[in-house]
PyMOL CGO cylinders between C-alpha atoms (Angstrom):
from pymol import cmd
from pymol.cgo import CYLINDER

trace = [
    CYLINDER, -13.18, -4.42, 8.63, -16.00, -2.02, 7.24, 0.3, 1, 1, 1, 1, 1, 1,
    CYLINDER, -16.00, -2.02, 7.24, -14.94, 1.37, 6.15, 0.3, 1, 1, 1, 1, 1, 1,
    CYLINDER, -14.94, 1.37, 6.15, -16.50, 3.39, 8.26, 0.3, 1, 1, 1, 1, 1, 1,
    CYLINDER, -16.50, 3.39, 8.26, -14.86, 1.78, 11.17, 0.3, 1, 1, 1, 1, 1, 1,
    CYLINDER, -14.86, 1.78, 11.17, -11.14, 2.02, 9.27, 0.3, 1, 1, 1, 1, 1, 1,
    CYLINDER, -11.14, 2.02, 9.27, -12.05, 5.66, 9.42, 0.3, 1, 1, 1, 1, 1, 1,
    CYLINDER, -12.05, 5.66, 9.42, -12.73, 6.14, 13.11, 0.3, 1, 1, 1, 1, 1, 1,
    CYLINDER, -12.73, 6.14, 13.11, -9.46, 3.63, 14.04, 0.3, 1, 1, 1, 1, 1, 1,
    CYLINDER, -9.46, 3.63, 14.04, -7.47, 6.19, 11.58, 0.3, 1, 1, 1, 1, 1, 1,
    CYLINDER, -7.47, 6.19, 11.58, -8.77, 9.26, 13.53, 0.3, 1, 1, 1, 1, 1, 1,
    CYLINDER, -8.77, 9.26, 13.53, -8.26, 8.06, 17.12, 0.3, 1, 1, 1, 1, 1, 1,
    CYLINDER, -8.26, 8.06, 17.12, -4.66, 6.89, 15.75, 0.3, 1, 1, 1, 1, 1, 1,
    CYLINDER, -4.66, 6.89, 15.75, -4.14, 10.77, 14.16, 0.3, 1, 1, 1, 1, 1, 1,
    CYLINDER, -4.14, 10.77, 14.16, -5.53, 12.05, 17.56, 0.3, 1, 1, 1, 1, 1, 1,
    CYLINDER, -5.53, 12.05, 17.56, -3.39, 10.17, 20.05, 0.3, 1, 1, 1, 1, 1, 1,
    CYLINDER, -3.39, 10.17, 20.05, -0.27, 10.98, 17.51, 0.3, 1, 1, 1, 1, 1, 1,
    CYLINDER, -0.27, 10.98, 17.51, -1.21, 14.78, 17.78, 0.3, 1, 1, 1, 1, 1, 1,
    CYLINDER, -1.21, 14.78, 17.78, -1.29, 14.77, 21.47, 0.3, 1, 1, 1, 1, 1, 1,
    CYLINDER, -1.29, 14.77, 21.47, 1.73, 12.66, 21.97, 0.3, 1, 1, 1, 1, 1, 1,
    CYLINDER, 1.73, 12.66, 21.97, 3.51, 15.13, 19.54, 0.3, 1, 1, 1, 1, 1, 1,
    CYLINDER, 3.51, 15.13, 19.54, 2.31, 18.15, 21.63, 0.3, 1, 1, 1, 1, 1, 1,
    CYLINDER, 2.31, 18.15, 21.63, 3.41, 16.71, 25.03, 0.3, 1, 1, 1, 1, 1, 1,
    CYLINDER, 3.41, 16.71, 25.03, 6.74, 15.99, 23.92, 0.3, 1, 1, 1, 1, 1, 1,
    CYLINDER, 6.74, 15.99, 23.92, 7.14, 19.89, 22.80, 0.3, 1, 1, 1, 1, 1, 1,
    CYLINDER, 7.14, 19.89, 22.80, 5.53, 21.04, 26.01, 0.3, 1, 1, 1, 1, 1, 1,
    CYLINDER, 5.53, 21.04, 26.01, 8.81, 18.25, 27.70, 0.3, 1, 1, 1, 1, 1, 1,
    CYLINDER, 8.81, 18.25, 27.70, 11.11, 19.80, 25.66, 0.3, 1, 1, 1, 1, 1, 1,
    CYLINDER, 11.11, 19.80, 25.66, 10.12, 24.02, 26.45, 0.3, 1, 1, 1, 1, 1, 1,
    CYLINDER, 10.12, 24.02, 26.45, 9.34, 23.16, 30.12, 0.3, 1, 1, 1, 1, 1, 1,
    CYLINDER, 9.34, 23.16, 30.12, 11.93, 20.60, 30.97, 0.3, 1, 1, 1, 1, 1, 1,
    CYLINDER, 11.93, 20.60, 30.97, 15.05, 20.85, 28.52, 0.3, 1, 1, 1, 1, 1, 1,
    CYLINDER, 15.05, 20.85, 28.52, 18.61, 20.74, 30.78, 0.3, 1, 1, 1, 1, 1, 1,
    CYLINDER, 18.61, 20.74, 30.78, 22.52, 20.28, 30.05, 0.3, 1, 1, 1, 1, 1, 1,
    CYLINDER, 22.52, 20.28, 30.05, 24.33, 17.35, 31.46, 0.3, 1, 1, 1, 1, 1, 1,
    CYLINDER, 24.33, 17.35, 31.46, 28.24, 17.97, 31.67, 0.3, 1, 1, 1, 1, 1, 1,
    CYLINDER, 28.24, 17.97, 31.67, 30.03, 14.57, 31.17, 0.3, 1, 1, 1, 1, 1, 1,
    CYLINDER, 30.03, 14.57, 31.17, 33.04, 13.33, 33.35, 0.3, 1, 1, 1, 1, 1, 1,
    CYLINDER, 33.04, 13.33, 33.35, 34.71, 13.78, 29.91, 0.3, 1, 1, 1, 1, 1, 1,
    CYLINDER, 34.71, 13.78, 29.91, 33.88, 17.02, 29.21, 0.3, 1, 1, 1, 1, 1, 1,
    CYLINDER, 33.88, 17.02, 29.21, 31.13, 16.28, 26.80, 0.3, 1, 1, 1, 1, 1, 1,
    CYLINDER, 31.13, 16.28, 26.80, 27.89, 18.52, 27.30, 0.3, 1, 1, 1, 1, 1, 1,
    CYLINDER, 27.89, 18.52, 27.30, 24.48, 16.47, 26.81, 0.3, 1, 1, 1, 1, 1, 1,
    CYLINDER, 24.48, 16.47, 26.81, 21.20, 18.44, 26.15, 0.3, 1, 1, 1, 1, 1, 1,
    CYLINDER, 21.20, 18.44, 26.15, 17.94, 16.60, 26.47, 0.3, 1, 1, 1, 1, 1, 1,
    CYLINDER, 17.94, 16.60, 26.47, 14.48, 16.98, 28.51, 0.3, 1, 1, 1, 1, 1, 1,
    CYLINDER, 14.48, 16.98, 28.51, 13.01, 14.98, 30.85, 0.3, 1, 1, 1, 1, 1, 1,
    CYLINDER, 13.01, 14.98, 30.85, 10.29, 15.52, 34.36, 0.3, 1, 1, 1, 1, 1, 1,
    CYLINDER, 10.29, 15.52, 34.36, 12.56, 16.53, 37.09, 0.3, 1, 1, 1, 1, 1, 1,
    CYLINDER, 12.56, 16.53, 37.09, 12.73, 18.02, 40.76, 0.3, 1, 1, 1, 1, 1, 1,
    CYLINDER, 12.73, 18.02, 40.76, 14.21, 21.54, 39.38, 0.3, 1, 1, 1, 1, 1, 1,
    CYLINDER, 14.21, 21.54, 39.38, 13.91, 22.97, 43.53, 0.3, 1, 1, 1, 1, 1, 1,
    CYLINDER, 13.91, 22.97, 43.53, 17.20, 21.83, 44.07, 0.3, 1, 1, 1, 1, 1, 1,
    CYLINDER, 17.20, 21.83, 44.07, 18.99, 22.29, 40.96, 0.3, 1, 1, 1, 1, 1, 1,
    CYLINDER, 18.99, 22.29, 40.96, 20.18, 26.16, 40.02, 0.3, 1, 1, 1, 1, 1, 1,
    CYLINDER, 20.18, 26.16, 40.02, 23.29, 25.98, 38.47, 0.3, 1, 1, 1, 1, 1, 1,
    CYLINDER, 23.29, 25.98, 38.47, 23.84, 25.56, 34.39, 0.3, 1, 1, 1, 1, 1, 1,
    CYLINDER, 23.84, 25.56, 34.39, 24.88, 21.71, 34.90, 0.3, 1, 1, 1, 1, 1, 1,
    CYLINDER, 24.88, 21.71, 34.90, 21.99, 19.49, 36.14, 0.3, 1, 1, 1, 1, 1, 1,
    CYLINDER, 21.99, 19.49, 36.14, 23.62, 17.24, 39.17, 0.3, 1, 1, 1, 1, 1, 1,
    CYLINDER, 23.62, 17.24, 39.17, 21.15, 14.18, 38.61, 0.3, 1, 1, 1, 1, 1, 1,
    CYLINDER, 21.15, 14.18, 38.61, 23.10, 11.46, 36.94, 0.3, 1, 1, 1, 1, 1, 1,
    CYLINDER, 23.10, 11.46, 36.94, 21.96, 9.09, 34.32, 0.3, 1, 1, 1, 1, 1, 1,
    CYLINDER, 21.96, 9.09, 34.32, 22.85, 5.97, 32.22, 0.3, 1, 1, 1, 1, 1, 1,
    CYLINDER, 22.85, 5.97, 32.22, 24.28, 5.86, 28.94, 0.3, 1, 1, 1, 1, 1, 1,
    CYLINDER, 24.28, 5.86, 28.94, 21.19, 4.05, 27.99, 0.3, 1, 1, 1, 1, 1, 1,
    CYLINDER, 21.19, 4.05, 27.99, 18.91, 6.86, 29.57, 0.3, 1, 1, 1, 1, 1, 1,
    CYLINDER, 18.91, 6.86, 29.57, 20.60, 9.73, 27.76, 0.3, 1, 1, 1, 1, 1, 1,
    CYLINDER, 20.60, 9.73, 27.76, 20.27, 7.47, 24.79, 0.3, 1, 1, 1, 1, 1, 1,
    CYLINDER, 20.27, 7.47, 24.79, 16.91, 7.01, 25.08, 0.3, 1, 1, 1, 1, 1, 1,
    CYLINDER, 16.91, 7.01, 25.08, 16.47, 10.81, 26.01, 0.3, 1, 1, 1, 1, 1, 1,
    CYLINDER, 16.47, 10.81, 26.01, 18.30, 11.90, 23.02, 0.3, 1, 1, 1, 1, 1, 1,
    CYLINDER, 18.30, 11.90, 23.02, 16.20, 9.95, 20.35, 0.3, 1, 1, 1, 1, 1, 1,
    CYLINDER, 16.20, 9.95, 20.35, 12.66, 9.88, 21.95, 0.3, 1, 1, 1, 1, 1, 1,
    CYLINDER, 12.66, 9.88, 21.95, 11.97, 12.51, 19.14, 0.3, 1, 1, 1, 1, 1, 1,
    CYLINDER, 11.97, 12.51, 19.14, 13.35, 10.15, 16.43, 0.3, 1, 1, 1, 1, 1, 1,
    CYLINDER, 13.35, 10.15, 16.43, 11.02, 6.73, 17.87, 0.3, 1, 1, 1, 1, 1, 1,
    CYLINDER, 11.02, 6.73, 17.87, 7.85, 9.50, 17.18, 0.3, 1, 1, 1, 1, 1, 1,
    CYLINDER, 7.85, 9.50, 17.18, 8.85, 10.26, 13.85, 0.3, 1, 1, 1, 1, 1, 1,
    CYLINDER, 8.85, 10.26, 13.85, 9.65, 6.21, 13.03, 0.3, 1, 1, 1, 1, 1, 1,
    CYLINDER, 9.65, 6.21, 13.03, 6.19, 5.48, 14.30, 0.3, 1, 1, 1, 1, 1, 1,
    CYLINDER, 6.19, 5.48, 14.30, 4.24, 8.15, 12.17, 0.3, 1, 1, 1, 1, 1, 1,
    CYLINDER, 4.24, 8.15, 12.17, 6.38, 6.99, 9.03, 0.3, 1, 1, 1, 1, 1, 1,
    CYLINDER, 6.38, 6.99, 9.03, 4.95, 3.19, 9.95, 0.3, 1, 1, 1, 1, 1, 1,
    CYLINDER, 4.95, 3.19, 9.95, 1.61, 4.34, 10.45, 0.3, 1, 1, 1, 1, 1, 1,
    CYLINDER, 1.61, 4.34, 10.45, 1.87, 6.22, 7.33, 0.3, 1, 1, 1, 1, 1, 1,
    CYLINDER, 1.87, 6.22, 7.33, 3.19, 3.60, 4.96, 0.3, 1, 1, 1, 1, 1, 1,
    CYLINDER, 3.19, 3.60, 4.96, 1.04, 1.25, 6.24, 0.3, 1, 1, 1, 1, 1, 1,
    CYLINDER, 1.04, 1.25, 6.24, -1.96, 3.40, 5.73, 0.3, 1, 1, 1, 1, 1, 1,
    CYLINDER, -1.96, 3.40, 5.73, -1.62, 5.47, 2.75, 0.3, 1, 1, 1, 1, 1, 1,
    CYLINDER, -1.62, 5.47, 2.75, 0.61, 2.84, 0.35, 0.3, 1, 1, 1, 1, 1, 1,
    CYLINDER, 0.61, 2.84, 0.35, -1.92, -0.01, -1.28, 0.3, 1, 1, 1, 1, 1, 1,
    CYLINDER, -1.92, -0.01, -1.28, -0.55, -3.04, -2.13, 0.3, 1, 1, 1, 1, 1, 1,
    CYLINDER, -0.55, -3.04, -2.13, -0.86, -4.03, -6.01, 0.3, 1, 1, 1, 1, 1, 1,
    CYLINDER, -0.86, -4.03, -6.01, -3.69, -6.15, -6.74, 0.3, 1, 1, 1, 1, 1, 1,
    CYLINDER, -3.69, -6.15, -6.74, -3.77, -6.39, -10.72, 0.3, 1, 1, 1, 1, 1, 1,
    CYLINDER, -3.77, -6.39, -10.72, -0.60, -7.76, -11.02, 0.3, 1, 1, 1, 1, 1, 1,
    CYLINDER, -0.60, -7.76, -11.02, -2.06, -11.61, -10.45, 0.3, 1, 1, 1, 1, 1, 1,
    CYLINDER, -2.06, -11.61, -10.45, -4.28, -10.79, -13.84, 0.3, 1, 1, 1, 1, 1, 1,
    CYLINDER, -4.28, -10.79, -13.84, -1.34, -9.61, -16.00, 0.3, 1, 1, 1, 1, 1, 1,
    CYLINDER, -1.34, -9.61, -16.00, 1.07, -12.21, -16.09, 0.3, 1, 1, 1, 1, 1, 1,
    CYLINDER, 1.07, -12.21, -16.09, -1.64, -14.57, -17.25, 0.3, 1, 1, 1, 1, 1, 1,
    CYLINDER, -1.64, -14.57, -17.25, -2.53, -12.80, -20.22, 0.3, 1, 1, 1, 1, 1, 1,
    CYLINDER, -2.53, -12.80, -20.22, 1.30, -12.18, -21.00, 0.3, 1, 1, 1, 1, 1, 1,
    CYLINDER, 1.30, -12.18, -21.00, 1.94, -15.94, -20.67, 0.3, 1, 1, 1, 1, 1, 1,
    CYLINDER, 1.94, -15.94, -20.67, -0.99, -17.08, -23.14, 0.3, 1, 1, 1, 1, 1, 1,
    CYLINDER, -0.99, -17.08, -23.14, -0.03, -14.63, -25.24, 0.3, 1, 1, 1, 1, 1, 1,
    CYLINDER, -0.03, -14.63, -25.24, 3.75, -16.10, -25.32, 0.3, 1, 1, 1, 1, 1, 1,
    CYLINDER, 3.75, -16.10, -25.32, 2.11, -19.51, -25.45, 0.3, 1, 1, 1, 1, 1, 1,
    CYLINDER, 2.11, -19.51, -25.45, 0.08, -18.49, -28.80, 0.3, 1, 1, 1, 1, 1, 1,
    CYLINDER, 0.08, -18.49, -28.80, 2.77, -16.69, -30.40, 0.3, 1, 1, 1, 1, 1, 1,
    CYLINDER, 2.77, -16.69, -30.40, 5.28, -19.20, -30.45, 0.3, 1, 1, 1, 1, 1, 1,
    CYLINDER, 5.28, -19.20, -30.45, 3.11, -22.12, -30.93, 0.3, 1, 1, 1, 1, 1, 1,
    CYLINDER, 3.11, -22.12, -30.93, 4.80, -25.37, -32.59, 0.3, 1, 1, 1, 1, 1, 1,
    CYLINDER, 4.80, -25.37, -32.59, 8.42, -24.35, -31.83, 0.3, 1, 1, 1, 1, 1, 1,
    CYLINDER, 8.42, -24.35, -31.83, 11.08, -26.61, -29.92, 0.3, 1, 1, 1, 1, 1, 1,
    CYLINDER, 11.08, -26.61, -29.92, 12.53, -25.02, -27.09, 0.3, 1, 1, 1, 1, 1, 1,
    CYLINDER, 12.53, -25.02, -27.09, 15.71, -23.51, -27.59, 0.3, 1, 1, 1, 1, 1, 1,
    CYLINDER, 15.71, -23.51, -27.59, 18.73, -25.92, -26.90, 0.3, 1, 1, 1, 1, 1, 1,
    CYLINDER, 18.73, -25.92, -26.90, 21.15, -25.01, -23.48, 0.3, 1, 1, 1, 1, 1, 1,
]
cmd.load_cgo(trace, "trace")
């Protein structure tokens, strides 16, 4: 892949992450309700909902465990996938390390040339 063509893949990537950031804040201040469990447990998290019907401090739609999971730690799976994207973009794998450890073995080789291995 040319450079130049890294480059724009990079931007549109840095885009798309900086709009996805800014909708989930806009979710969160326009959206953000409390759940009161059976158990007494109170559950904050945002989500696009019908809020006509709903006044009162506890929101009456009812979720899964899995959907308040997923609720709870959408904000964690966008911080996981800039951390990829970063690693993955900014950390270079080693390349000179295939040209050391011939020189280090010939030099091992010249050093200690004419002696017997040592006996196990």
């Amino acid at each position: 892949m040319r450079t130049t063509d890294r480059v724009l893949i990079n931007k549109i990537i840095i885009y798309f992450m900086i709009v996805i950031m800014g909708m989930l804040i806009e979710n969160t201040a326009v959206f953000l309700h409390v759940h009161k469990l059976d158990d007494g447990t109170i559950i904050q998290h945002a989500h696009p909902y019908n809020k006509t019907n709903d006044s009162g401090p506890y929101k009456s739609h009812h979720h899964t465990n899995t959907a308040f999971l997923f609720f709870q730690n959408l904000g964690l799976l966008f911080l996981v996938a800039f951390l990829t994207y970063a690693l993955i973009v900014f950390v270079k794998p080693v390349k000179y390390l295939y040209r050391i450890i011939p020189k280090n073995i010939s030099a091992y080789i010249i050093t200690y040339k004419g002696r017997a291995p040592p006996v196990l």
